[in-house]
Backbone as a printed PyTorch tensor [residue, N CA C, xyz], in Angstrom:
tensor([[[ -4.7340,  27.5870, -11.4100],
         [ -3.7040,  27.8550, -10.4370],
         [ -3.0860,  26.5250, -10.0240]],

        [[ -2.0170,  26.6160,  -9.6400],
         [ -1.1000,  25.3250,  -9.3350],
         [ -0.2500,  25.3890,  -8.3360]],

        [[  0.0980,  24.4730,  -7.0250],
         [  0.3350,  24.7640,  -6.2550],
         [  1.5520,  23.7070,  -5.6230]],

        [[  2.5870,  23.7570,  -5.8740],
         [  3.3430,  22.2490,  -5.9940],
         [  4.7560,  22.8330,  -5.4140]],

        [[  5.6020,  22.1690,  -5.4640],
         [  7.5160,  22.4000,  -5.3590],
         [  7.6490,  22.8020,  -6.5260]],

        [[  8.9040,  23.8070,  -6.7150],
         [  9.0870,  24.0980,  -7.6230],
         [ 10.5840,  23.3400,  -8.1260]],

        [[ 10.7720,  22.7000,  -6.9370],
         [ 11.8260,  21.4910,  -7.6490],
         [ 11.3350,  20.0480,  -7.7810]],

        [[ 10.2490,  19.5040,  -7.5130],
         [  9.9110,  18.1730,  -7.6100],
         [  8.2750,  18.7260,  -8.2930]],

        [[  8.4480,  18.5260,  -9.8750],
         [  7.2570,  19.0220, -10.4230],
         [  5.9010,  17.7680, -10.7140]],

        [[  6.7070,  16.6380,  -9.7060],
         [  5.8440,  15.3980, -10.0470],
         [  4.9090,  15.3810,  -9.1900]],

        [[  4.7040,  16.3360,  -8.4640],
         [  3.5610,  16.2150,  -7.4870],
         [  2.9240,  17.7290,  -7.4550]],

        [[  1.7910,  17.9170,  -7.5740],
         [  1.4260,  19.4050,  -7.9670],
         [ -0.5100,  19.5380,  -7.1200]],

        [[ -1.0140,  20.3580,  -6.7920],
         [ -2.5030,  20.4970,  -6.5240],
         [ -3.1100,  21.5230,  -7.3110]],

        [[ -3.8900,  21.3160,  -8.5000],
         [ -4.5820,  22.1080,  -9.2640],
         [ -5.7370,  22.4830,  -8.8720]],

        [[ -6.1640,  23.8050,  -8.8460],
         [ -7.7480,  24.5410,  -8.6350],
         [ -8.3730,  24.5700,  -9.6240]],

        [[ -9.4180,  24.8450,  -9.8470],
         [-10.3070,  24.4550, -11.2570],
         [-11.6580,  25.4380, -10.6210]],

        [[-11.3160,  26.8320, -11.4010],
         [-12.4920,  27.7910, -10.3510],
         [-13.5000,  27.3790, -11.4810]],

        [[-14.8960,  27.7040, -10.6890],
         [-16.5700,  27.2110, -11.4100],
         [-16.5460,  25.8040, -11.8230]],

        [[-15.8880,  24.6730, -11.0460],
         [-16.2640,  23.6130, -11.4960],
         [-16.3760,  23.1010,  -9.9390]],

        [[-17.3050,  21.6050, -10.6990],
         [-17.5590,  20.8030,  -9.5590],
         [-17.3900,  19.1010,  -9.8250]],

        [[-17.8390,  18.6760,  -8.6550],
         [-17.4510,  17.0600,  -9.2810],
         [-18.0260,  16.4170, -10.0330]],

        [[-18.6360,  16.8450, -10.9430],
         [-18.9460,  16.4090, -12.4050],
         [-17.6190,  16.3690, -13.0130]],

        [[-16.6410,  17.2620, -13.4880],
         [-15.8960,  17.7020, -13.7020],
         [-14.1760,  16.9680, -13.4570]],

        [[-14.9460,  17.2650, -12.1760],
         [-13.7510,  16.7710, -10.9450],
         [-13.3720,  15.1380, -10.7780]],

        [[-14.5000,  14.4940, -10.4880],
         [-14.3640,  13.1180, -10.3500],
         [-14.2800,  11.9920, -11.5260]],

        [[-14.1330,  12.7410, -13.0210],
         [-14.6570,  12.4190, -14.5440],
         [-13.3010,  12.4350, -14.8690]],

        [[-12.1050,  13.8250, -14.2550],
         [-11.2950,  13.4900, -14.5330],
         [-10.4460,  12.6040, -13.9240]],

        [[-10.7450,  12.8580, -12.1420],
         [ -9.8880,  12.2740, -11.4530],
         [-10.1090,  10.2730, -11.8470]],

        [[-10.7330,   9.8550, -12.4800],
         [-11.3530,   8.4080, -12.6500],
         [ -9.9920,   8.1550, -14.3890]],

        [[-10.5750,   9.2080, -15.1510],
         [ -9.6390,   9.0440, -16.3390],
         [ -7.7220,   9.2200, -16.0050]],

        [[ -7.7350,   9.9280, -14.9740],
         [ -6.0710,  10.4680, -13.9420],
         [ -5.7950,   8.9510, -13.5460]],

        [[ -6.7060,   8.3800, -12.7820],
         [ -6.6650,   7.4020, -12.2750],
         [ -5.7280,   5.8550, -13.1420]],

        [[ -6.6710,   6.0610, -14.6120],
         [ -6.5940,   4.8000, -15.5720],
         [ -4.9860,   5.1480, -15.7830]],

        [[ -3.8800,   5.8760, -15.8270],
         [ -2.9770,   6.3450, -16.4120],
         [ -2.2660,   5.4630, -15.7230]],

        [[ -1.0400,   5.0760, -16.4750],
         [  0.0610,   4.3660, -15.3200],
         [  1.2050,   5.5670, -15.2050]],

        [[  1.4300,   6.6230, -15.5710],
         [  2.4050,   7.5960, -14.7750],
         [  1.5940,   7.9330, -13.5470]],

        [[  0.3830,   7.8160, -13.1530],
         [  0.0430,   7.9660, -11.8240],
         [ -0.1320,   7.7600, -10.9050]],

        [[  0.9920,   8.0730,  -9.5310],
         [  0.5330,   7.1930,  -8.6440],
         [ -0.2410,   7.6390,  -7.8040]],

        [[ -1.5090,   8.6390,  -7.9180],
         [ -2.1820,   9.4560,  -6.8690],
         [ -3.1620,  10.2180,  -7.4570]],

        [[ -4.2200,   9.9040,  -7.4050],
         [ -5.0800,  11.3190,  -7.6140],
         [ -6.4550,  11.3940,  -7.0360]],

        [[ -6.4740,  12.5230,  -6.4640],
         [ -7.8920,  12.6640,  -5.6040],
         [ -7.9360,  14.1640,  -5.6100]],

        [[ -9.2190,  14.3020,  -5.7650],
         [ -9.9950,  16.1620,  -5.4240],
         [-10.4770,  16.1480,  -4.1860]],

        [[-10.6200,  17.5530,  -4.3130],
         [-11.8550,  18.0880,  -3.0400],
         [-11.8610,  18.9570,  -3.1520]],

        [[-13.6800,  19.2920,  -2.4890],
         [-13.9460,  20.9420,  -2.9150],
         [-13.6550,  21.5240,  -1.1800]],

        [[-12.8710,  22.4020,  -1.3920],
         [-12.7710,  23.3580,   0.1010],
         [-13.5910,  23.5760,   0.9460]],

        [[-14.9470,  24.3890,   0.4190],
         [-16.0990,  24.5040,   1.2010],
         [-16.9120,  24.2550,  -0.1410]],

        [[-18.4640,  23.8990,   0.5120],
         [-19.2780,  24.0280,  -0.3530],
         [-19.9450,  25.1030,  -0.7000]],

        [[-19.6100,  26.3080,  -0.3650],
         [-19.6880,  27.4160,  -0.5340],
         [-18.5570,  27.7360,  -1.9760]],

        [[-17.8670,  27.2370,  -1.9390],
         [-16.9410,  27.5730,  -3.2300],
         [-16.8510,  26.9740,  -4.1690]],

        [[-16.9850,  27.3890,  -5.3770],
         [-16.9830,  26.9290,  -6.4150],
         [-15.7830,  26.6210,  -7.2430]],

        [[-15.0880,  25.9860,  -6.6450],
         [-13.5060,  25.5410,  -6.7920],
         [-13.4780,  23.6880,  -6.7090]],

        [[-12.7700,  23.3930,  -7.3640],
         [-12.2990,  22.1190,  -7.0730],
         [-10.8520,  21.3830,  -6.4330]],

        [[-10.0140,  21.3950,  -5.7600],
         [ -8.5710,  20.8300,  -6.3410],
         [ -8.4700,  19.6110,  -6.2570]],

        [[ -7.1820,  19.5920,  -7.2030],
         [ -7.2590,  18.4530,  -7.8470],
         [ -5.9820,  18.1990,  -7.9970]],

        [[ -5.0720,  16.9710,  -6.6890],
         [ -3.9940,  16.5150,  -6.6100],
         [ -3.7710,  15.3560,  -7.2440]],

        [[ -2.7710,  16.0910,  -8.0610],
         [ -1.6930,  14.8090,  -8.3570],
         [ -0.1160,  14.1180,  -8.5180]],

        [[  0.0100,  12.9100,  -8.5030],
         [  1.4630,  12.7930,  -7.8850],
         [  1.8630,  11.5310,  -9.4280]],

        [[  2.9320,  11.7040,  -9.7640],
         [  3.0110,  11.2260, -11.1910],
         [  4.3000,  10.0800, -10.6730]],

        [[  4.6390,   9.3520, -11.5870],
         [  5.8840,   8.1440, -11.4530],
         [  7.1370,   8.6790, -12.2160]],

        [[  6.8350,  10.3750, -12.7280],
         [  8.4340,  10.5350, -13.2840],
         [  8.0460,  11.8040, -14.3560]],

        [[  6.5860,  11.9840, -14.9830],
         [  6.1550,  12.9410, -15.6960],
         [  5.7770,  14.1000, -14.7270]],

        [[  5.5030,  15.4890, -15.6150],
         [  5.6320,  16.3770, -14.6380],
         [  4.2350,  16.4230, -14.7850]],

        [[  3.4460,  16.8010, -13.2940],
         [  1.7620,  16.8040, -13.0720],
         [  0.9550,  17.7050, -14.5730]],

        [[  1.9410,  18.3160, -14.5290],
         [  1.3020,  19.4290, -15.3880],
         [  0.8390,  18.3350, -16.5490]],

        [[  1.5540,  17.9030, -17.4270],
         [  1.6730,  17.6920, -18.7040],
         [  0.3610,  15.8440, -18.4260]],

        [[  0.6610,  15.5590, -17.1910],
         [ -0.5170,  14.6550, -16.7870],
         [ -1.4950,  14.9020, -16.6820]],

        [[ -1.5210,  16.4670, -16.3190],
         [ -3.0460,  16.4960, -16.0980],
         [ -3.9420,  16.8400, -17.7350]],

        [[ -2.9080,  17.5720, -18.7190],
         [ -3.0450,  18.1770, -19.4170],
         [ -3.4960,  16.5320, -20.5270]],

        [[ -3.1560,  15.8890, -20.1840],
         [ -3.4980,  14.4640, -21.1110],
         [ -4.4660,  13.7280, -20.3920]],

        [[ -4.8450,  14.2240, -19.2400],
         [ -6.0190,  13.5930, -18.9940],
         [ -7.0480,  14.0890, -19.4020]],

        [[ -6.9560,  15.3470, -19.2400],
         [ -8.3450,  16.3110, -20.3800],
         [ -8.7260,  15.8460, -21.3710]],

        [[ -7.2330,  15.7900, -21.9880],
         [ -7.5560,  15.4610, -23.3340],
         [ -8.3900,  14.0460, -23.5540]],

        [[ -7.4860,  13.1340, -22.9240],
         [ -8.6160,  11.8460, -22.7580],
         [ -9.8350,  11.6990, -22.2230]],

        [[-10.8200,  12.5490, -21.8030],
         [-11.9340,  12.9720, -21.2020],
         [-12.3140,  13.3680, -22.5230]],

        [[-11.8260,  13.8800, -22.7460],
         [-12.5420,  14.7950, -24.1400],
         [-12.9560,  13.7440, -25.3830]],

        [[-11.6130,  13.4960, -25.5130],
         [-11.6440,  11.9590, -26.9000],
         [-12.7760,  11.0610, -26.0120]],

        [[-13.1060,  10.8170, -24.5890],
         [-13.8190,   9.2550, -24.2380],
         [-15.6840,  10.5470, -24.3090]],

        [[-15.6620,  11.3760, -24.1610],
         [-17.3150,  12.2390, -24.4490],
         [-17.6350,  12.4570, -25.7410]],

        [[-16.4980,  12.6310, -26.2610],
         [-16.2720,  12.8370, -28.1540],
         [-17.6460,  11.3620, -28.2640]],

        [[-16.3140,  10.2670, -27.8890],
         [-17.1470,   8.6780, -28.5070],
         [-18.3580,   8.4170, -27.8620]],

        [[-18.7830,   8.7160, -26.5050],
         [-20.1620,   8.7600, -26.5240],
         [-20.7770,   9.6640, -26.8890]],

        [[-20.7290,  10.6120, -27.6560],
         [-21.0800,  11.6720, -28.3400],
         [-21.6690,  10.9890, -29.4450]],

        [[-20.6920,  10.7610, -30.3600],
         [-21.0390,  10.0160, -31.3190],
         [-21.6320,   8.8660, -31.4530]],

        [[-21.4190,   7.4840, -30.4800],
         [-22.0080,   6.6950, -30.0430],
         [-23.6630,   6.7200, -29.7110]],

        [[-23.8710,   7.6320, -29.3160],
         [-25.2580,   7.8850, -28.5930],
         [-26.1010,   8.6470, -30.5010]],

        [[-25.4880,   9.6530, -30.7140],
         [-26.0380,  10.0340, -31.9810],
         [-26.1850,   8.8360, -33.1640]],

        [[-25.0940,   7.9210, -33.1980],
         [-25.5450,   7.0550, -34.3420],
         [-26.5420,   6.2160, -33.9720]],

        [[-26.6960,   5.7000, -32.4060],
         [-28.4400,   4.8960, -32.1410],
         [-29.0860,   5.6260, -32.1400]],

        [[-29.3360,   7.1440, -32.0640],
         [-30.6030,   7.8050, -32.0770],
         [-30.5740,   7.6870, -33.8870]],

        [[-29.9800,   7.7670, -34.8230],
         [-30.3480,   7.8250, -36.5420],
         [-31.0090,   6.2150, -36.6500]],

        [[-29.9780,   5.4910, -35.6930],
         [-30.6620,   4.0010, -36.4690],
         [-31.6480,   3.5860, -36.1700]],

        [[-32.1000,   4.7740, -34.7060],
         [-33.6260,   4.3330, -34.2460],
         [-34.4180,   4.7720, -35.2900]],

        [[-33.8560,   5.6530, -35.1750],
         [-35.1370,   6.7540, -36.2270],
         [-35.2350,   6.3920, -37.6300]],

        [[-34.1610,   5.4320, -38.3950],
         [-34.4100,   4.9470, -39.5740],
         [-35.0560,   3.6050, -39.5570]],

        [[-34.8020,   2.6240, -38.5300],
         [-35.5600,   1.4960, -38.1570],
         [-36.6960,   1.3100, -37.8870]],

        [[-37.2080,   2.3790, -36.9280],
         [-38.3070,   1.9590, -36.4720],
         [-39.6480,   2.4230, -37.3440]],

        [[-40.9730,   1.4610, -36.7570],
         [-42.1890,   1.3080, -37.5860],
         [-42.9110,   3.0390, -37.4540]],

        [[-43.3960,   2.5010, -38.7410],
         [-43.9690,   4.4590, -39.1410],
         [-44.8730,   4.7580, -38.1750]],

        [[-45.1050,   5.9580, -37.3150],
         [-46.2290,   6.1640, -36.0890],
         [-47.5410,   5.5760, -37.0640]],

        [[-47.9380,   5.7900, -38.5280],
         [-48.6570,   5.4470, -39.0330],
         [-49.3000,   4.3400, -39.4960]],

        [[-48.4180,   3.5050, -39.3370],
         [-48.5060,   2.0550, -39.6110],
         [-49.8690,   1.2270, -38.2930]],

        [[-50.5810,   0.5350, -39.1530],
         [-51.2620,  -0.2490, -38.2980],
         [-51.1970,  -1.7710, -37.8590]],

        [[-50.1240,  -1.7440, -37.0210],
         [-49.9550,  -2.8890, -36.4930],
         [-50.4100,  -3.9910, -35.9670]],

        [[-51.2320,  -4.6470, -35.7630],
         [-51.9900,  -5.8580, -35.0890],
         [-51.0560,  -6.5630, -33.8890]],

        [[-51.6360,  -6.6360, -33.0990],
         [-50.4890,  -7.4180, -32.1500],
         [-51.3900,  -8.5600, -31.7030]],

        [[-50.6500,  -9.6300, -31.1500],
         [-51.7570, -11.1160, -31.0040],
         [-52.2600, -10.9060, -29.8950]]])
């Protein structure tokens, strides 16, 4: 849901139902790095609700299409620690000494 002017689309407040600030503050940090943005901050309503919103105010792009590229860049930056994290767990596991091996230590 989106909640903005419908003539000045550079400033908009998005809801994000079943999420929380995992979510919320992961994007608002990646919203943040952007230079069309000059604004972005969440908050959850009550803590009773499982909602987030999530305002933002852009330098000339419309919120929508900002917010919609910040996802995406969230996504591509979990992608690379995704992958990141999986290639040290192979090189551990191809590196390291056999549980079997009898080692001597001084």
């Amino acid at each position: 849901m989106e909640h903005g002017s419908l003539t000045d689309l550079t400033a908009s407040t998005f809801s994000l139902m079943d999420e929380d600030h995992t979510l919320a503050n992961s994007v608002r940090f990646t919203l943040n790095q952007d230079p069309r943005v000059a604004f972005c901050g969440y908050s959850i309503p009550h803590p009773s609700d499982n909602k987030v919103n999530i305002r933002i105010q852009t330098t000339g792009d419309t919120a929508k299409d900002v917010l919609k590229d910040g996802f995406q860049n969230l996504m591509i930056m979990c992608q690379h620690v995704r992958t990141t994290f999986d290639k040290a767990v192979a090189d551990y596991e191809t590196n390291r000494p056999s549980k079997h091996m009898n080692i001597d230590t001084p």
